[in-house]
C-alpha positions in Angstrom: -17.5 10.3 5.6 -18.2 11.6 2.1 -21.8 10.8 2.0 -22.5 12.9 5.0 -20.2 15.7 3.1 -22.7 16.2 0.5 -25.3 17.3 3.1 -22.6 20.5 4.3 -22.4 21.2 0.8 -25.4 22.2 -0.6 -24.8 25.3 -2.8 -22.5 23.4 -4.2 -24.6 20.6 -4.9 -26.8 22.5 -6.6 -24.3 23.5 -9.4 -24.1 19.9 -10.4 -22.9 16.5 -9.2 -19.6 17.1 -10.5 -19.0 20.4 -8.9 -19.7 18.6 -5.5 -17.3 16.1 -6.5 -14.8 19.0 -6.9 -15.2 20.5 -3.5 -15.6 16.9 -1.6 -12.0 16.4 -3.3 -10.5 19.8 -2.0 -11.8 18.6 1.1 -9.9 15.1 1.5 -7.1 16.7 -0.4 -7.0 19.4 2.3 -7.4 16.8 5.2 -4.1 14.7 3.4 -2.1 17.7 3.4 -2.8 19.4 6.7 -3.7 16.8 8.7 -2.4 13.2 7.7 0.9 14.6 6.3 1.8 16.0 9.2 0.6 13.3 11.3 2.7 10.6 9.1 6.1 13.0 9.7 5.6 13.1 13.3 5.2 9.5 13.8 8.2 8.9 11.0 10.3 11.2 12.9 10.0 9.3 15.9 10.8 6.0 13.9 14.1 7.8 12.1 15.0 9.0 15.7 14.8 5.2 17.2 16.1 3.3 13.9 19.5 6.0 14.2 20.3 3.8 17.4 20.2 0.4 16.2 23.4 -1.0 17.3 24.2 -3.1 14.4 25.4 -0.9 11.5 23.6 -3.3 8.8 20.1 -3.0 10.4 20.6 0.9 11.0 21.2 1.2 7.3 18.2 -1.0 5.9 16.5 0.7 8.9 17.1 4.6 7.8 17.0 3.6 4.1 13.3 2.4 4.3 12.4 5.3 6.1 14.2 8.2 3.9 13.4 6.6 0.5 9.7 5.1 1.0 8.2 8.2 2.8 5.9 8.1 0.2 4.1 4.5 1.3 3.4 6.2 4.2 1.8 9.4 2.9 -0.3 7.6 1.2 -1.9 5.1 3.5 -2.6 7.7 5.5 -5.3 9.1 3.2 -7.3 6.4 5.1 -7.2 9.1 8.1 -8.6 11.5 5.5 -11.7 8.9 4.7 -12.9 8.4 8.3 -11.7 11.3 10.1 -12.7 9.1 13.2 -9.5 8.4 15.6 -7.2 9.7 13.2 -4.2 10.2 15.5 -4.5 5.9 16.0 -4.9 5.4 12.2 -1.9 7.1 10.9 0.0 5.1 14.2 -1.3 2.0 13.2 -0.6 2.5 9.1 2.6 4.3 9.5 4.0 1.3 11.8 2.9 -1.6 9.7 4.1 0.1 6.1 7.4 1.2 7.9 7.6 -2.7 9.2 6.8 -3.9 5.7 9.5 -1.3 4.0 11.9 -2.2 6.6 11.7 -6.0 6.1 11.7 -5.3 2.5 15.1 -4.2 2.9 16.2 -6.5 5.1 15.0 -9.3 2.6 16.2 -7.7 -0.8 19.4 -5.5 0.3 21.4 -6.9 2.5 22.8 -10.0 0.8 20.7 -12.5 2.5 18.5 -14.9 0.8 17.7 -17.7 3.3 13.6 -18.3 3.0 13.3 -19.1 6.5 15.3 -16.6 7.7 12.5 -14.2 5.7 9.7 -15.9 7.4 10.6 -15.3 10.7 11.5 -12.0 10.2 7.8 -11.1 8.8 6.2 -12.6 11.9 6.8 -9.1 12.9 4.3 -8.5 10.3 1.5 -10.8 11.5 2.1 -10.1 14.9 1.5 -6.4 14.8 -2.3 -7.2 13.7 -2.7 -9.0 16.7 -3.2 -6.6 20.1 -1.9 -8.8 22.6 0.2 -11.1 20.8 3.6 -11.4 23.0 7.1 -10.2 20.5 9.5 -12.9 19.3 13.0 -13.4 18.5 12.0 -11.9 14.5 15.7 -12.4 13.9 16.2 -15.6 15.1 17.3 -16.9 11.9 19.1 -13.6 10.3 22.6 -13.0 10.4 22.2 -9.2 12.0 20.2 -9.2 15.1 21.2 -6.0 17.3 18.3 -3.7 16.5 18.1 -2.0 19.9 14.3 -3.1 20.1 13.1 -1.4 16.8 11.2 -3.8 15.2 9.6 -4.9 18.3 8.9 -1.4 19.4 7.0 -0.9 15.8 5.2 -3.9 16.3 4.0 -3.0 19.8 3.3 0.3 18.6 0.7 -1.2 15.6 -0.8 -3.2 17.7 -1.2 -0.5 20.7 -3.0 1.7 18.1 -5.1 -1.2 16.7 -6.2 -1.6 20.0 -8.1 1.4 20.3 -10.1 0.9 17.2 -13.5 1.1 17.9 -14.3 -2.5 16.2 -10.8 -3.8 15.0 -11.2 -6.9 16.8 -14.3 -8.9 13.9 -12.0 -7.2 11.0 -8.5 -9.3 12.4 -9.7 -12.6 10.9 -10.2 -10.8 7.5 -6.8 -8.6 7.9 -4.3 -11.4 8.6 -5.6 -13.4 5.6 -4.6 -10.5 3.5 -1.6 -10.0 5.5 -0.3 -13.8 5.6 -0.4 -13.3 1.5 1.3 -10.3 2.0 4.3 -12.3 3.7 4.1 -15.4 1.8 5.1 -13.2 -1.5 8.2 -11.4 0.6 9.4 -15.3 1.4 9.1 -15.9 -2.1 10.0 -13.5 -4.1 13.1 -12.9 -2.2 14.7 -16.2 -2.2 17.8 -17.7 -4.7 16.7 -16.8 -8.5 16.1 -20.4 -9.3 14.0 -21.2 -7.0 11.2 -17.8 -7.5 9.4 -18.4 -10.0 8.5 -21.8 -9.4 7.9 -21.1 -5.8 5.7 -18.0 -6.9 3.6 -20.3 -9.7 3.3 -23.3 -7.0 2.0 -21.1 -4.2 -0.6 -19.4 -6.5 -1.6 -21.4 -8.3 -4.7 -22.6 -6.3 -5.4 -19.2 -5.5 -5.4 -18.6 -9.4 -8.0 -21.7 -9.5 -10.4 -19.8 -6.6 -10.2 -16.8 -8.8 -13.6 -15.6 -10.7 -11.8 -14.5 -13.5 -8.7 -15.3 -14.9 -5.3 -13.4 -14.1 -1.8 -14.3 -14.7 0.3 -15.3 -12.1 2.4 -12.0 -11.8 -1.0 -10.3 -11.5 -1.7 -11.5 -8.5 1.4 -12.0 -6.8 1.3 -8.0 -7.6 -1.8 -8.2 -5.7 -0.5 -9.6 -2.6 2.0 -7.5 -2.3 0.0 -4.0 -1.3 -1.0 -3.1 1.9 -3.8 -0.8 1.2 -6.2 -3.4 1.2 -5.5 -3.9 4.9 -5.6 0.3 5.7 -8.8 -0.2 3.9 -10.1 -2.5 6.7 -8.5 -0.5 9.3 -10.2 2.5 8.6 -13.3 0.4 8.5 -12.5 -0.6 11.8 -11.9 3.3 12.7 -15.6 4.0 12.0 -17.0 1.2 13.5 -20.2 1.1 12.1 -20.0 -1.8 8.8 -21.6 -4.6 8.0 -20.5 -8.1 7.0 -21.7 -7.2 3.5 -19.7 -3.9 3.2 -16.3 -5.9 4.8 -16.8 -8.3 1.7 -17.4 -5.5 -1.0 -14.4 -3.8 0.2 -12.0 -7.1 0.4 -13.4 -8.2 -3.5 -13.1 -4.9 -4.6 -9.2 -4.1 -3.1 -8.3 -7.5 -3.5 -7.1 -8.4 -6.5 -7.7 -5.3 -8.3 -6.9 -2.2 -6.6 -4.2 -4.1 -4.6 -2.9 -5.5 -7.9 -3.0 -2.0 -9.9 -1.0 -0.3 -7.0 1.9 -2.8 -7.0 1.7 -3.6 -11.0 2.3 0.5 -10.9 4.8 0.4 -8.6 6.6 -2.2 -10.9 5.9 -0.4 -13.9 7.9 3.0 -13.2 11.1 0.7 -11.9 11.2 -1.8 -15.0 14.8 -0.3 -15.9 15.8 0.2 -12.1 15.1 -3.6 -11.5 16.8 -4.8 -14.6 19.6 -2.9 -13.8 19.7 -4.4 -10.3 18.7 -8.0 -11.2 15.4 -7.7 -9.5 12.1 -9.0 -9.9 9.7 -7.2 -11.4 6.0 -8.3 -12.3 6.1 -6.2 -15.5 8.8 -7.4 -17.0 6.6 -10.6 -17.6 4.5 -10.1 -20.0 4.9 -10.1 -23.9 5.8 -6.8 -24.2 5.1 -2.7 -23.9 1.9 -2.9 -25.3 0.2 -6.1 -23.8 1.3 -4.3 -20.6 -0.7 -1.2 -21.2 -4.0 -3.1 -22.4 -3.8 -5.0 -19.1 -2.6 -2.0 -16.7 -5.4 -0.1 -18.1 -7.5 -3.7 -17.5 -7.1 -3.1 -13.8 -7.9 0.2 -14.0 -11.0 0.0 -15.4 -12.1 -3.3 -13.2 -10.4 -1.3 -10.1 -12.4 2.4 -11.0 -15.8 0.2 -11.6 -15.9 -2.4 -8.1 -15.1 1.2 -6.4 -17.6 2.8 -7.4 -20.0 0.0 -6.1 -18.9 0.5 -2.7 -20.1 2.5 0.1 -18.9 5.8 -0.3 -17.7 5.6 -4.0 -16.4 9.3 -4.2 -13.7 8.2 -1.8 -12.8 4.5 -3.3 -12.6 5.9 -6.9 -10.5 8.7 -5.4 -8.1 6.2 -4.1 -7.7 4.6 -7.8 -7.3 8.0 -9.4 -4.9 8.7 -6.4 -2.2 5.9 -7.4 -2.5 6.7 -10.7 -1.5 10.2 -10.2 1.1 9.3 -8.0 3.0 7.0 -9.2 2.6 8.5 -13.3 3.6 11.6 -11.8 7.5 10.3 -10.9 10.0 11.6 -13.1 11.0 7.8 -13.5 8.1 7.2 -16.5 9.8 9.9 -18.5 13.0 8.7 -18.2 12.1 5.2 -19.6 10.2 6.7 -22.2 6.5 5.2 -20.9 4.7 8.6 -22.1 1.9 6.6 -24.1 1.4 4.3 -21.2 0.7 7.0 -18.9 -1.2 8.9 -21.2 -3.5 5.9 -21.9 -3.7 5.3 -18.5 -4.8 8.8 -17.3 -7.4 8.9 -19.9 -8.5 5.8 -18.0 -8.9 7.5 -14.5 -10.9 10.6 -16.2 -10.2 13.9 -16.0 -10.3 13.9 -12.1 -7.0 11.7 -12.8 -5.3 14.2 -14.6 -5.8 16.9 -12.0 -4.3 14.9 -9.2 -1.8 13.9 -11.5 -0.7 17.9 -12.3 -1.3 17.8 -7.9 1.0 15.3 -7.6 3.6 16.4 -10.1 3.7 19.6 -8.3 3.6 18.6 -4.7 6.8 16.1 -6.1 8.8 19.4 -7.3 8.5 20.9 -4.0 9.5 18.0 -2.2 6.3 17.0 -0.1 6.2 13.7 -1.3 
């Protein structure tokens, strides 16, 4: 943990709070690259090895596809591993199962012609079931057209839940993580369905959740929200170390959930505006009135997401994470090529000028094909 960091770090210390903040970085940084990389490749390699042997040619593709173009997702839950440093190995097993089940399904839902809600539903029981250690595997493809997956999907569930296990104290965080998750799968139903029928499926299902809010968001702002998974890595890592409170489980949830949840995805839709328009997706972004009523309210979340972080326990590491997505997803080549240079810019000056060094990280680390 970062608060005991300080403690190994006195000379540093002494030089100021910000030059502690500069080593404590280097530190996670070096724990990301050396340690949760290479644990997040191992476990993916296994995955690319098994998903190679699906029988049906469909489900191999979707299968291979999710793994060779969303690497990235994985890369980055694991800096979890890089918080705790307590039962790393079963972290990164645990994260790198459920974000390759959630890219997978993805796929399955937006790319292979299908869109038959139920058929969604049951697939992303895979979802639920891999937060519950113990729960038995289904027929997930009961309802799709392609079923022959030579036991992938249930093997990545079995595997989540095998490594949830041996959390230390996973089992009073589950309530809390399936709440998040069932949002998580209600949005893939939805948002994946006939065009028609999205929207008003979306605005029905949140709107009470809207209601329950504290402050007001738009609709697409929190659908955003339920669609990132790092709120539930959060918990897991919590679970990892073992030693929370009640309180601290409810600062991290209110603080993740809508905000940082909902600046990861709103990012993730704001680099592929052109990609989705030229594919006829969805995208979150497109919504509101235009370019620059997007950047007041990107930079909105970035500002509520960088200020409940730094209320947490460990607020070096939480703020980290915000400045983290910033970097990482400003720092695709994607934002130059639509022209979104004042966004980013705005929104870098947001993060502070710990942002802008992870951004030049990430930018790098991109040309040499790490991430």
């Amino acid at each position: 943990m970062f608060t005991r960091l300080e403690s190994k770090l006195c000379p540093v210390k002494s030089e100021g709070r910000d030059g502690w903040q500069r080593a404590a970085r280097l530190v996670l940084i070096g724990r990301l690259l050396f340690l949760a990389f290479p644990g997040v490749a191992r476990e993916l390699k296994n995955w690319r090895q098994m998903a190679s042997r699906c029988p049906a040619p469909q489900l191999r593709e979707m299968a291979l596809a999710s793994i060779g173009a969303k690497t990235f997702h994985c890369q980055g839950g694991s800096v979890f591993s890089a918080w705790t440093g307590n039962h790393r190995r079963e972290l990164i097993r645990a994260i790198v199962a459920l974000q390759t089940i959630s890219d997978y399904l993805d796929n399955l839902c937006d790319r292979a012609g299908v869109q038959d809600g139920e058929a969604f539903h049951q697939l992303h029981r895979a979802f639920m079931d891999a937060l519950c250690p113990g729960a038995f595997p289904r027929d997930y493809y009961a309802l799709y057209p392609y079923r022959q997956d030579g036991g992938y999907l249930q093997e990545l569930v079995r595997s989540c839940q095998q490594a949830l296990a041996l959390l230390p104290a996973y089992a009073p965080l589950r309530e809390r993580v399936c709440q998040l998750a069932e949002l998580y799968c209600q949005l893939q139903v939805y948002k994946h369905i006939q065009w028609p029928l999205r929207v008003k499926s979306l605005t029905t299902w949140l709107e009470p959740l809207l209601e329950s809010l504290p402050e007001r968001l738009y609709w697409w702002e929190l659908a955003a929200a339920t669609g990132s998974t790092i709120g539930i890595f959060a918990l897991f890592a919590l679970a990892a170390r073992g030693n929370y409170t009640a309180d601290e489980v409810e600062r991290v949830v209110s603080a993740y959930f809508p905000w940082i949840c909902g600046l990861h995805i709103l990012l993730d839709y704001f680099i592929d505006q052109q990609e989705d328009m030229e594919g006829g997706d969805l995208n979150f972004v497109s919504y509101y009135r235009d370019g620059q009523q997007a950047a007041g309210r990107l930079k909105y979340f970035v500002d509520r997401s960088l200020a409940l972080a730094a209320e947490l326990p460990d607020p070096f590491f939480h703020v980290t994470v915000v400045q983290g997505l910033l970097a990482m997803y400003l720092s695709d080549e994607k934002v130059d090529g639509q022209g979104l240079q004042a966004t980013r810019r705005l929104l870098l000056d947001s993060g502070g000028p710990a942002t802008r060094r992870l951004y030049r990280l990430c930018a790098f680390l991109r040309k040499v094909g790490i991430v």
